[in-house]
Chimera marker file (.cmm) of the C-alpha trace (Angstrom):
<marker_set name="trace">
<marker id="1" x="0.000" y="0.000" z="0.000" r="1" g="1" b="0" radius="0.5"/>
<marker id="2" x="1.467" y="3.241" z="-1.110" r="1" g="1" b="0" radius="0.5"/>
<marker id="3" x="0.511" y="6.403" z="-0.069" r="1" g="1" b="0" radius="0.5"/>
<marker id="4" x="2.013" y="9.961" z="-0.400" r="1" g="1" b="0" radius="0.5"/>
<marker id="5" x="2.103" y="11.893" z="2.662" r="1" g="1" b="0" radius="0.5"/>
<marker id="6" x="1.881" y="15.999" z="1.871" r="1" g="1" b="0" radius="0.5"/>
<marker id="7" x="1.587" y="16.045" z="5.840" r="1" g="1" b="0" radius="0.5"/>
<marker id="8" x="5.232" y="14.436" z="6.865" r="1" g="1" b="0" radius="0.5"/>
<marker id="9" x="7.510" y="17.133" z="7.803" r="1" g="1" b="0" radius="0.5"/>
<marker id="10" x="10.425" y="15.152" z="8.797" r="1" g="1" b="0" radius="0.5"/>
<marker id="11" x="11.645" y="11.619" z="8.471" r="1" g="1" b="0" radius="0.5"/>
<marker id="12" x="13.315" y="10.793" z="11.604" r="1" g="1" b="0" radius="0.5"/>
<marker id="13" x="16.136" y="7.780" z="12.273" r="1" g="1" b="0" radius="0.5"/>
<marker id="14" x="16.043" y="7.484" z="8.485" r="1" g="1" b="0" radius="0.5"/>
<marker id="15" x="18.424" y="4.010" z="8.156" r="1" g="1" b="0" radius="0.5"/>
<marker id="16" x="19.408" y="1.780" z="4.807" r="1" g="1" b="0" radius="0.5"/>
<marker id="17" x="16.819" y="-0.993" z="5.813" r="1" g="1" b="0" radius="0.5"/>
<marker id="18" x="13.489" y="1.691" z="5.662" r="1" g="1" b="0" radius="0.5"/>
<marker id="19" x="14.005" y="2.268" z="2.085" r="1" g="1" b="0" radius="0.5"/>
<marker id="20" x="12.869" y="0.118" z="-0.188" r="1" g="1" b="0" radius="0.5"/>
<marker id="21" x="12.930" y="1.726" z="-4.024" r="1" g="1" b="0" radius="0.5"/>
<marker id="22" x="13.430" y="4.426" z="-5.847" r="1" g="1" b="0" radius="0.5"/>
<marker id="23" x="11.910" y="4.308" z="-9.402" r="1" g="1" b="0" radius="0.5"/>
<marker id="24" x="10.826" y="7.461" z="-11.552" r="1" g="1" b="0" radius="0.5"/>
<marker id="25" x="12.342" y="9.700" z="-9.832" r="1" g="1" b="0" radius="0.5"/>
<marker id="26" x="10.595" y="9.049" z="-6.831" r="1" g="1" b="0" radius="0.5"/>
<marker id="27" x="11.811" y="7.291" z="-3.242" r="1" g="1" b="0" radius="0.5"/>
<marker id="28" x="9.803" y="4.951" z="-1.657" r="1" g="1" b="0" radius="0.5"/>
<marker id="29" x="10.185" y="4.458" z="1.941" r="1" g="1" b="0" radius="0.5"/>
<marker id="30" x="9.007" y="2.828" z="5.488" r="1" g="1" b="0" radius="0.5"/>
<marker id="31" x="7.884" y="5.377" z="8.027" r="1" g="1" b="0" radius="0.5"/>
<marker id="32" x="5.588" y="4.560" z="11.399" r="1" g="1" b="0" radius="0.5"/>
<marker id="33" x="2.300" y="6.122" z="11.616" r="1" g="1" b="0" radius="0.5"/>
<marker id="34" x="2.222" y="7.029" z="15.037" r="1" g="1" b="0" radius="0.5"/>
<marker id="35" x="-1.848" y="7.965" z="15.030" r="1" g="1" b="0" radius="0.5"/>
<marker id="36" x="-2.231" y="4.156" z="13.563" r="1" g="1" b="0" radius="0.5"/>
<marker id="37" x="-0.266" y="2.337" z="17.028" r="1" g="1" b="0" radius="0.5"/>
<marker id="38" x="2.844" y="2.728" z="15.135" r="1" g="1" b="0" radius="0.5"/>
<marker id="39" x="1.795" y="1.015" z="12.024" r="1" g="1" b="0" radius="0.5"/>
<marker id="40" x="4.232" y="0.442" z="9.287" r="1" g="1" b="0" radius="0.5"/>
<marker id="41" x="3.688" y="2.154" z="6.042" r="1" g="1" b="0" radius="0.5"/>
<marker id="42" x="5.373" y="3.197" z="2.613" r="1" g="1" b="0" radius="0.5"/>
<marker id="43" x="5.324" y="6.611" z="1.170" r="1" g="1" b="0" radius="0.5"/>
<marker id="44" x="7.128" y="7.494" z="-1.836" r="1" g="1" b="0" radius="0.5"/>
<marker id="45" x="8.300" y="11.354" z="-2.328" r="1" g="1" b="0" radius="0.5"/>
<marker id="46" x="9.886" y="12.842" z="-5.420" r="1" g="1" b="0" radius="0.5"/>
<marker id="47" x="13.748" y="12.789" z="-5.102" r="1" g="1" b="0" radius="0.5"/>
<marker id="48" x="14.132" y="16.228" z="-4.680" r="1" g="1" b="0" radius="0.5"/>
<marker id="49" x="11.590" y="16.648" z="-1.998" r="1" g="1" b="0" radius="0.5"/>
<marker id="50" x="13.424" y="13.713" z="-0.274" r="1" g="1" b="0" radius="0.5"/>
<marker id="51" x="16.344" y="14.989" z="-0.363" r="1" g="1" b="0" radius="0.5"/>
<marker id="52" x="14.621" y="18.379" z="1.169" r="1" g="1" b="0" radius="0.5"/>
<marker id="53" x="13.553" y="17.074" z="4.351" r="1" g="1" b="0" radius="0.5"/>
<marker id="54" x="16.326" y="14.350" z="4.907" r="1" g="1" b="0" radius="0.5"/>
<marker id="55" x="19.122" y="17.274" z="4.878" r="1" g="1" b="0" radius="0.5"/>
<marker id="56" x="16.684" y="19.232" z="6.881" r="1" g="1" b="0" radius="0.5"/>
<marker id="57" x="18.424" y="16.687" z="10.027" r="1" g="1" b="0" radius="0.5"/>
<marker id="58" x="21.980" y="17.112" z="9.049" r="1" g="1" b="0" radius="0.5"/>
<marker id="59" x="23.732" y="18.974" z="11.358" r="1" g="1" b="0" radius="0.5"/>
<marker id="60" x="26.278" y="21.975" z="11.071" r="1" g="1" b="0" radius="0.5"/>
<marker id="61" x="29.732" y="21.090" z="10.866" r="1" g="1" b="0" radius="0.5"/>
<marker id="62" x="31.092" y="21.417" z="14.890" r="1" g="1" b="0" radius="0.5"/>
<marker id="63" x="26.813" y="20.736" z="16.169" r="1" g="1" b="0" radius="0.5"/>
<marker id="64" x="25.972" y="17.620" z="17.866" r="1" g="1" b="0" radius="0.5"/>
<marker id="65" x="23.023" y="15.631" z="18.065" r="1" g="1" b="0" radius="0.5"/>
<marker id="66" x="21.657" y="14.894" z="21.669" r="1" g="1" b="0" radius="0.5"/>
<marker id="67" x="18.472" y="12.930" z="22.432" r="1" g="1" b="0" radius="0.5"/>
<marker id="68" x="16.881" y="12.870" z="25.754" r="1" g="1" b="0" radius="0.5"/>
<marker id="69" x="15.784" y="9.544" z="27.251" r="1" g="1" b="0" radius="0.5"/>
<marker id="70" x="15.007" y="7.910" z="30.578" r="1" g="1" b="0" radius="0.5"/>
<marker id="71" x="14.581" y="10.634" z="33.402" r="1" g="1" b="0" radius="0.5"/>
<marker id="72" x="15.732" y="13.108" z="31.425" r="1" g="1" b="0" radius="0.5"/>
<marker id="73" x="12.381" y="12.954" z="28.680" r="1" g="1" b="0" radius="0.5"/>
<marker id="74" x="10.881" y="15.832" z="28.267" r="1" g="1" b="0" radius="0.5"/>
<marker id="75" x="7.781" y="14.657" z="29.629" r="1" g="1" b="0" radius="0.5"/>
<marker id="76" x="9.316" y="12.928" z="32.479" r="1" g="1" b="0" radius="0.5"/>
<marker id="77" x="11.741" y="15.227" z="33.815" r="1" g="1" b="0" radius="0.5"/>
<marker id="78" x="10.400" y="17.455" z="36.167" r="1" g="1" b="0" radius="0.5"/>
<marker id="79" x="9.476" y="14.623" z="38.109" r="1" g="1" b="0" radius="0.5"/>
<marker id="80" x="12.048" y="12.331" z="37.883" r="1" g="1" b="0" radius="0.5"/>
<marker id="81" x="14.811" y="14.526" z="38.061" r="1" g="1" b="0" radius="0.5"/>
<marker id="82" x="14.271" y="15.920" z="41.272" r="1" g="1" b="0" radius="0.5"/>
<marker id="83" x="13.783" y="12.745" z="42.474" r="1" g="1" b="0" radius="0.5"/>
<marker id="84" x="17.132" y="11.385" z="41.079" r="1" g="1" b="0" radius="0.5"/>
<marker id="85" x="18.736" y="14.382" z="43.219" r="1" g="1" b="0" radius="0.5"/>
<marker id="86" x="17.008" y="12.958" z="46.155" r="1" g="1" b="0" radius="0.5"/>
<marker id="87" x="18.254" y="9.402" z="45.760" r="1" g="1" b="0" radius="0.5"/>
<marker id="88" x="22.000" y="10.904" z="45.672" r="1" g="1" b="0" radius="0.5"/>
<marker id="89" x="21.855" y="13.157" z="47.959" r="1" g="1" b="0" radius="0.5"/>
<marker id="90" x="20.498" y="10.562" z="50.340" r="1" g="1" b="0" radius="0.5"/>
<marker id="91" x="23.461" y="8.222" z="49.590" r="1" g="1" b="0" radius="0.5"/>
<marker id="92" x="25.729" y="11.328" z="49.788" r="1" g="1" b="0" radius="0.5"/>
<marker id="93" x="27.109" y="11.993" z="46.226" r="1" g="1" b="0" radius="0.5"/>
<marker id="94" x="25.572" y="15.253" z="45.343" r="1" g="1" b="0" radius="0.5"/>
<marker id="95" x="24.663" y="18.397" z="47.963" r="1" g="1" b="0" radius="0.5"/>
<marker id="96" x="21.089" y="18.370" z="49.181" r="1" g="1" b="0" radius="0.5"/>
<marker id="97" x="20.101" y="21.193" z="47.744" r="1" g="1" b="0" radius="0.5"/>
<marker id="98" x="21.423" y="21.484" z="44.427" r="1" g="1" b="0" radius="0.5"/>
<marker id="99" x="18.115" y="21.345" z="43.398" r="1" g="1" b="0" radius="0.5"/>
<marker id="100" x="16.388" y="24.286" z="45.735" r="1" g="1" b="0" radius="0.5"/>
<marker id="101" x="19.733" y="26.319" z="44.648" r="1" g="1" b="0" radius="0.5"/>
<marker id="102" x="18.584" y="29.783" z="42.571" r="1" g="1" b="0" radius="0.5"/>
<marker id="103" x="20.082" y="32.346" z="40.451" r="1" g="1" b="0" radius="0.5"/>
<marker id="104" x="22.386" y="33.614" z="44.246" r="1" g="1" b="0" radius="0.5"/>
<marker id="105" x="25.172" y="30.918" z="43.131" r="1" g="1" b="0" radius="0.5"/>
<marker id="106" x="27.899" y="31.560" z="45.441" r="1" g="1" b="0" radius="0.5"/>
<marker id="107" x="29.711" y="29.677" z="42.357" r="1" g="1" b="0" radius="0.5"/>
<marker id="108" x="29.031" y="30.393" z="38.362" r="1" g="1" b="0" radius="0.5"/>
<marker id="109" x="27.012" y="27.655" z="36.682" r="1" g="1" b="0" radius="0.5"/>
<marker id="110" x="29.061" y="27.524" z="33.986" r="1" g="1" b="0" radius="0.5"/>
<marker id="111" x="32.761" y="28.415" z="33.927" r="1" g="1" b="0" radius="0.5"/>
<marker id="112" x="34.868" y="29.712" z="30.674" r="1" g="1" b="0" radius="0.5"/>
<marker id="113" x="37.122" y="26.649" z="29.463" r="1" g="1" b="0" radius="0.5"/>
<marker id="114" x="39.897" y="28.767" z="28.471" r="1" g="1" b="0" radius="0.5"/>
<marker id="115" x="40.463" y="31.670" z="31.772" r="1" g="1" b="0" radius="0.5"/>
<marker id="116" x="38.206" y="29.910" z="34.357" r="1" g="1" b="0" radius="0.5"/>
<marker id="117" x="36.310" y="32.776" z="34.385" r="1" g="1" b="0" radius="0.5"/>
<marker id="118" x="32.057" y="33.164" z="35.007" r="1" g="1" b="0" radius="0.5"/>
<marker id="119" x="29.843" y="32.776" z="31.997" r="1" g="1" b="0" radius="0.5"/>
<marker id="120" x="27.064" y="34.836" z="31.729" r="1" g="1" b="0" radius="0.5"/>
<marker id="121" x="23.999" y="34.127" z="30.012" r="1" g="1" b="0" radius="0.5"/>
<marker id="122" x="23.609" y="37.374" z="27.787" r="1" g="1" b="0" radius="0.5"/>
<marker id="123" x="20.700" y="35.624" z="25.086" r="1" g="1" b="0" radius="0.5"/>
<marker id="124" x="18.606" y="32.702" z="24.690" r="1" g="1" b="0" radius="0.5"/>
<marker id="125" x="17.865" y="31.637" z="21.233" r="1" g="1" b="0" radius="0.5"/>
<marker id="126" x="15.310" y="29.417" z="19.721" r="1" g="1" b="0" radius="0.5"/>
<marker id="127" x="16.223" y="25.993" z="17.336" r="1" g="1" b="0" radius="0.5"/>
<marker id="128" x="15.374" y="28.467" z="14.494" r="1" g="1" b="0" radius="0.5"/>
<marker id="129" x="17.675" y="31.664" z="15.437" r="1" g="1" b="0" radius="0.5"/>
<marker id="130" x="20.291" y="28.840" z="16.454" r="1" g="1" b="0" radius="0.5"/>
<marker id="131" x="20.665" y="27.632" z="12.774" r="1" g="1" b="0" radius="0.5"/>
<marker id="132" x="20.800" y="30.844" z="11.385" r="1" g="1" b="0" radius="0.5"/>
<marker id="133" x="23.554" y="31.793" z="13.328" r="1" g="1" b="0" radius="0.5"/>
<marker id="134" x="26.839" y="31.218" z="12.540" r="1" g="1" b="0" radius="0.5"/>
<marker id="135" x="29.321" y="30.295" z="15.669" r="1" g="1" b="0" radius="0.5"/>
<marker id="136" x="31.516" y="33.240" z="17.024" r="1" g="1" b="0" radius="0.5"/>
<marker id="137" x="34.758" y="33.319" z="15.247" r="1" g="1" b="0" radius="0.5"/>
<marker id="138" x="37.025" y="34.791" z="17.828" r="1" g="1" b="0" radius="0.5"/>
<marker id="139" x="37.737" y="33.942" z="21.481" r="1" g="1" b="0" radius="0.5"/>
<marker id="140" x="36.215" y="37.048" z="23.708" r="1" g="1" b="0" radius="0.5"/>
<marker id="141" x="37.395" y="36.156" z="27.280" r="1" g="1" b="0" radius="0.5"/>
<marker id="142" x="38.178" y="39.249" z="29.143" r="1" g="1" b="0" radius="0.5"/>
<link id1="1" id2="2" r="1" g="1" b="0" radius="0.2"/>
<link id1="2" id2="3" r="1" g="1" b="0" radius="0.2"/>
<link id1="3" id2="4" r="1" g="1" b="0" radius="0.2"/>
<link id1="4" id2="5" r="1" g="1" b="0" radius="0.2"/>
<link id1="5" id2="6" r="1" g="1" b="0" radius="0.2"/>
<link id1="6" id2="7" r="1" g="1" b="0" radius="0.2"/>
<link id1="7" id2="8" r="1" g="1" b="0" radius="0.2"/>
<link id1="8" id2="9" r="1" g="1" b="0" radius="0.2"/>
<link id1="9" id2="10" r="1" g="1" b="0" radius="0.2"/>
<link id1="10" id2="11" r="1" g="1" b="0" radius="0.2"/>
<link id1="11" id2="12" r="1" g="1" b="0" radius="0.2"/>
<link id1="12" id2="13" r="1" g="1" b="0" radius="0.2"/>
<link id1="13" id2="14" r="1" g="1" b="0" radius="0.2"/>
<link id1="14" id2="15" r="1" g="1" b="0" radius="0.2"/>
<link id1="15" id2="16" r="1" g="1" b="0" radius="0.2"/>
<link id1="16" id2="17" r="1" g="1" b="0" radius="0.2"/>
<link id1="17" id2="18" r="1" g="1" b="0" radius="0.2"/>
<link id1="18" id2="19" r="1" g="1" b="0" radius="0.2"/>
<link id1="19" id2="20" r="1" g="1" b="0" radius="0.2"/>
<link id1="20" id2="21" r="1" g="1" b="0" radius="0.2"/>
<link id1="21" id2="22" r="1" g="1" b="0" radius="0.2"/>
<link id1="22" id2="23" r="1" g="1" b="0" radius="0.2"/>
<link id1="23" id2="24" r="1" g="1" b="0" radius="0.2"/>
<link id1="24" id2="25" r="1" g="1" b="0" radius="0.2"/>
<link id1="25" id2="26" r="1" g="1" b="0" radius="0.2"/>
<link id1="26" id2="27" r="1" g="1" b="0" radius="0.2"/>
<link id1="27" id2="28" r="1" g="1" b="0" radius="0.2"/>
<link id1="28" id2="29" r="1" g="1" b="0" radius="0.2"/>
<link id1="29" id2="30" r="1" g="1" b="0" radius="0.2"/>
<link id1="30" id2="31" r="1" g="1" b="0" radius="0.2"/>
<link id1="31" id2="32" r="1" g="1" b="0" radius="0.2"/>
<link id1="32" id2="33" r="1" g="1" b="0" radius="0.2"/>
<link id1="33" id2="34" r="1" g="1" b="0" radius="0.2"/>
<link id1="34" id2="35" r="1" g="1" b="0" radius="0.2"/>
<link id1="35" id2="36" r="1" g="1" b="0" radius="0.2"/>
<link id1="36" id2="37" r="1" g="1" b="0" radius="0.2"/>
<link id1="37" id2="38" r="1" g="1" b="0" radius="0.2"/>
<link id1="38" id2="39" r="1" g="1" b="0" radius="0.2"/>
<link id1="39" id2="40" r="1" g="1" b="0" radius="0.2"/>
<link id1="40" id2="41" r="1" g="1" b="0" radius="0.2"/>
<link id1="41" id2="42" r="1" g="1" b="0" radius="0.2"/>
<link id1="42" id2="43" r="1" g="1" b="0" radius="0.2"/>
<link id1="43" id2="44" r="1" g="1" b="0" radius="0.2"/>
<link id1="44" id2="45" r="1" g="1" b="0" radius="0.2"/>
<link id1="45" id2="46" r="1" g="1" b="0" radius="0.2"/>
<link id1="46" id2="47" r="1" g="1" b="0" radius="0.2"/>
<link id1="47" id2="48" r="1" g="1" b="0" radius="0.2"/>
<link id1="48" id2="49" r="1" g="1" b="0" radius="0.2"/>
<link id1="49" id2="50" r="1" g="1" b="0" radius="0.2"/>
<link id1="50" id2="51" r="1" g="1" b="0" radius="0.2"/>
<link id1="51" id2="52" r="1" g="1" b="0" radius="0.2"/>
<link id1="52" id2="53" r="1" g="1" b="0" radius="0.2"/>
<link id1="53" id2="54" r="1" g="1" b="0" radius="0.2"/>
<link id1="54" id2="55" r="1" g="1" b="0" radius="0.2"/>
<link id1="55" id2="56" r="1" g="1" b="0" radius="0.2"/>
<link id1="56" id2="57" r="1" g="1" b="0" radius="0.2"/>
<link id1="57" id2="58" r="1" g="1" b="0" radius="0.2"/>
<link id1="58" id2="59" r="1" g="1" b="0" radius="0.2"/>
<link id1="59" id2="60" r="1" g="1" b="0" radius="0.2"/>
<link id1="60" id2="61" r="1" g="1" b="0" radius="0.2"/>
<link id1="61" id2="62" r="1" g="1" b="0" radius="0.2"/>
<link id1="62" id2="63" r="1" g="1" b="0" radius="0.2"/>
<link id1="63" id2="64" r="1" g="1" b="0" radius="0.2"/>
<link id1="64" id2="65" r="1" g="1" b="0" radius="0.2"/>
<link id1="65" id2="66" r="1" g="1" b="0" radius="0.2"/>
<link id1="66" id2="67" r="1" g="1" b="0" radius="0.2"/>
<link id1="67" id2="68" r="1" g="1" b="0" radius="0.2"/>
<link id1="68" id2="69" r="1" g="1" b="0" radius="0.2"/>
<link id1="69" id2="70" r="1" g="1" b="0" radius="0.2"/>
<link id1="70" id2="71" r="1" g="1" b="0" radius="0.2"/>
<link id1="71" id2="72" r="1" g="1" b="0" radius="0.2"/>
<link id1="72" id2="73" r="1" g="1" b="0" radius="0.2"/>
<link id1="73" id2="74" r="1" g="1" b="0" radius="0.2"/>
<link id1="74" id2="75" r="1" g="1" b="0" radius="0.2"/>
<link id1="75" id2="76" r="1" g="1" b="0" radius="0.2"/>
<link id1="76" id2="77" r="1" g="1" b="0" radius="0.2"/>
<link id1="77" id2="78" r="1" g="1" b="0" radius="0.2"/>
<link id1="78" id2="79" r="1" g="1" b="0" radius="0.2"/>
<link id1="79" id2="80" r="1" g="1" b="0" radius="0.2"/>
<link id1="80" id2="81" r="1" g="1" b="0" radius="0.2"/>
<link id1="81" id2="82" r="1" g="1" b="0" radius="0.2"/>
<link id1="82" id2="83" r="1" g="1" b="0" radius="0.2"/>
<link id1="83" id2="84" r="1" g="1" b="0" radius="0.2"/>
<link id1="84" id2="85" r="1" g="1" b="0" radius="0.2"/>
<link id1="85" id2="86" r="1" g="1" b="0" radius="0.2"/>
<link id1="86" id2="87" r="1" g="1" b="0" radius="0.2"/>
<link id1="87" id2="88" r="1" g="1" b="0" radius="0.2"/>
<link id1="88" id2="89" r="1" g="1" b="0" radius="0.2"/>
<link id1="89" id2="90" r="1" g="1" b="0" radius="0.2"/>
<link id1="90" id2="91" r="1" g="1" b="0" radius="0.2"/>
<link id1="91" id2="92" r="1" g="1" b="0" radius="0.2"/>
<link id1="92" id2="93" r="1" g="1" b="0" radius="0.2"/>
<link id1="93" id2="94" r="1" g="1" b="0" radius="0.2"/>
<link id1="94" id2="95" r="1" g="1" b="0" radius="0.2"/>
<link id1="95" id2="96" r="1" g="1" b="0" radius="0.2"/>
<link id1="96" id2="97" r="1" g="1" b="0" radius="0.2"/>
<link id1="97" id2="98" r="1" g="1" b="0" radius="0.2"/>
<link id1="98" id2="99" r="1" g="1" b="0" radius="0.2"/>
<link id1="99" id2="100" r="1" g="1" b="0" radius="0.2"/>
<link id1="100" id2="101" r="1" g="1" b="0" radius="0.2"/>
<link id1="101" id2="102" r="1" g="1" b="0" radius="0.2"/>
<link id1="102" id2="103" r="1" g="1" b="0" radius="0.2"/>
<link id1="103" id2="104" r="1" g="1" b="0" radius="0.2"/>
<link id1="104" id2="105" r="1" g="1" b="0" radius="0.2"/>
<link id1="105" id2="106" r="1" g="1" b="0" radius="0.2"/>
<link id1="106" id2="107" r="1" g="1" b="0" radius="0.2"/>
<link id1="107" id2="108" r="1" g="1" b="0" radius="0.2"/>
<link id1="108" id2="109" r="1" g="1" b="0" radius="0.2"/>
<link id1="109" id2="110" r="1" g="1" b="0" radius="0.2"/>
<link id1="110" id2="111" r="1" g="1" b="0" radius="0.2"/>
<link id1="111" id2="112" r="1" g="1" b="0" radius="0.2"/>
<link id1="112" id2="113" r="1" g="1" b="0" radius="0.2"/>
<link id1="113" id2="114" r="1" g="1" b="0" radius="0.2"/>
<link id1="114" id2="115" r="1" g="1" b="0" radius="0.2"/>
<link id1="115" id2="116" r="1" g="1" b="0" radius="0.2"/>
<link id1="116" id2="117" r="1" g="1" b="0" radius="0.2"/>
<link id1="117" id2="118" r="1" g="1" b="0" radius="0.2"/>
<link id1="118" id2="119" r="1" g="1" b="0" radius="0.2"/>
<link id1="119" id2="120" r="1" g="1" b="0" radius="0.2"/>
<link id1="120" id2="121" r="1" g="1" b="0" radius="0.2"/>
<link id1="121" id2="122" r="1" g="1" b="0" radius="0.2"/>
<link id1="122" id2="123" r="1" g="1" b="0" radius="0.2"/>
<link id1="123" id2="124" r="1" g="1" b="0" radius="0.2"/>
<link id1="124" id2="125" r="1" g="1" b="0" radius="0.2"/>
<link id1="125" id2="126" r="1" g="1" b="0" radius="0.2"/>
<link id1="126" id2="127" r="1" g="1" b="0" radius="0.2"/>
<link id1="127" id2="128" r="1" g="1" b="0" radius="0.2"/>
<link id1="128" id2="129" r="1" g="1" b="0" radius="0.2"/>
<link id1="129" id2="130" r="1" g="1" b="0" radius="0.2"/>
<link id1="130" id2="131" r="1" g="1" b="0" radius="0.2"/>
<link id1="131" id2="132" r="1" g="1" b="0" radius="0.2"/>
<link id1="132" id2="133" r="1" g="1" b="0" radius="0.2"/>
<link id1="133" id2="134" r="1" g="1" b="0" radius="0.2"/>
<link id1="134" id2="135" r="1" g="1" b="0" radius="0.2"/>
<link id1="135" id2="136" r="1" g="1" b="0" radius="0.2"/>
<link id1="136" id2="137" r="1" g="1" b="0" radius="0.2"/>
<link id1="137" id2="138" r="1" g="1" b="0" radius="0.2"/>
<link id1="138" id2="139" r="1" g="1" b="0" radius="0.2"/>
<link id1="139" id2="140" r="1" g="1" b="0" radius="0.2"/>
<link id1="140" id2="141" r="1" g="1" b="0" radius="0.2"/>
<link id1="141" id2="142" r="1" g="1" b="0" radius="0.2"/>
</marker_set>
């Protein structure tokens, strides 16, 4: 059963094994329909539109991929993670309140790897101003 999907944005974990053809200039591959209990299907693209959305998940040169899992899910997190804290602090490996600790740091949350020095968070971008940026070119420790 074939069907083209206008609707998929992205093709995640894309691997040799989920495609399966590529005839008329157009790709054919497996994807998991998620609304269907994760129901195998085929869709088939035009190369170029393909192409599109599978570079859409190639990194910039010096980026690197990280996936959240376990506690630290995005849906699980603020309840596990505390928790976690609890568990070690109980056994002694982290403070006890790492977690109730706020912005009055008596030490910097993050520390410059070249002159030790505090790092300040001057701007918070979203996924989208992130790619358009380019990373800075020189180093700007003071």
């Amino acid at each position: 059963m074939f069907c083209t999907i206008s609707a998929l944005t992205r093709i995640e974990s894309l691997s040799n094994h989920r495609l399966v053809g590529l005839a008329d200039g157009r790709v054919t591959f497996r994807w998991r329909d998620s609304a269907q209990k994760n129901k195998q299907r085929l869709a088939q693209l035009p190369v170029n539109e393909f192409l599109r959305r599978f570079l859409l998940h190639v990194l910039p040169r010096g980026f690197v991929r990280i996936r959240y899992f376990g506690f630290l899910s995005h849906r699980r997190r603020a309840s596990l993670l505390p928790r976690c804290l609890e568990l070690l602090a109980a056994q002694g490996r982290v403070d006890a309140d790492i977690g109730r600790m706020g912005n009055d740091r008596a030490t910097p949350l993050w520390k410059c790897p070249l002159c030790g020095g505090p790092m300040i968070l001057i701007e918070r971008l979203s996924a989208v101003e992130a790619r358009l940026r380019s990373p800075p070119s020189g180093v700007l420790c003071s």
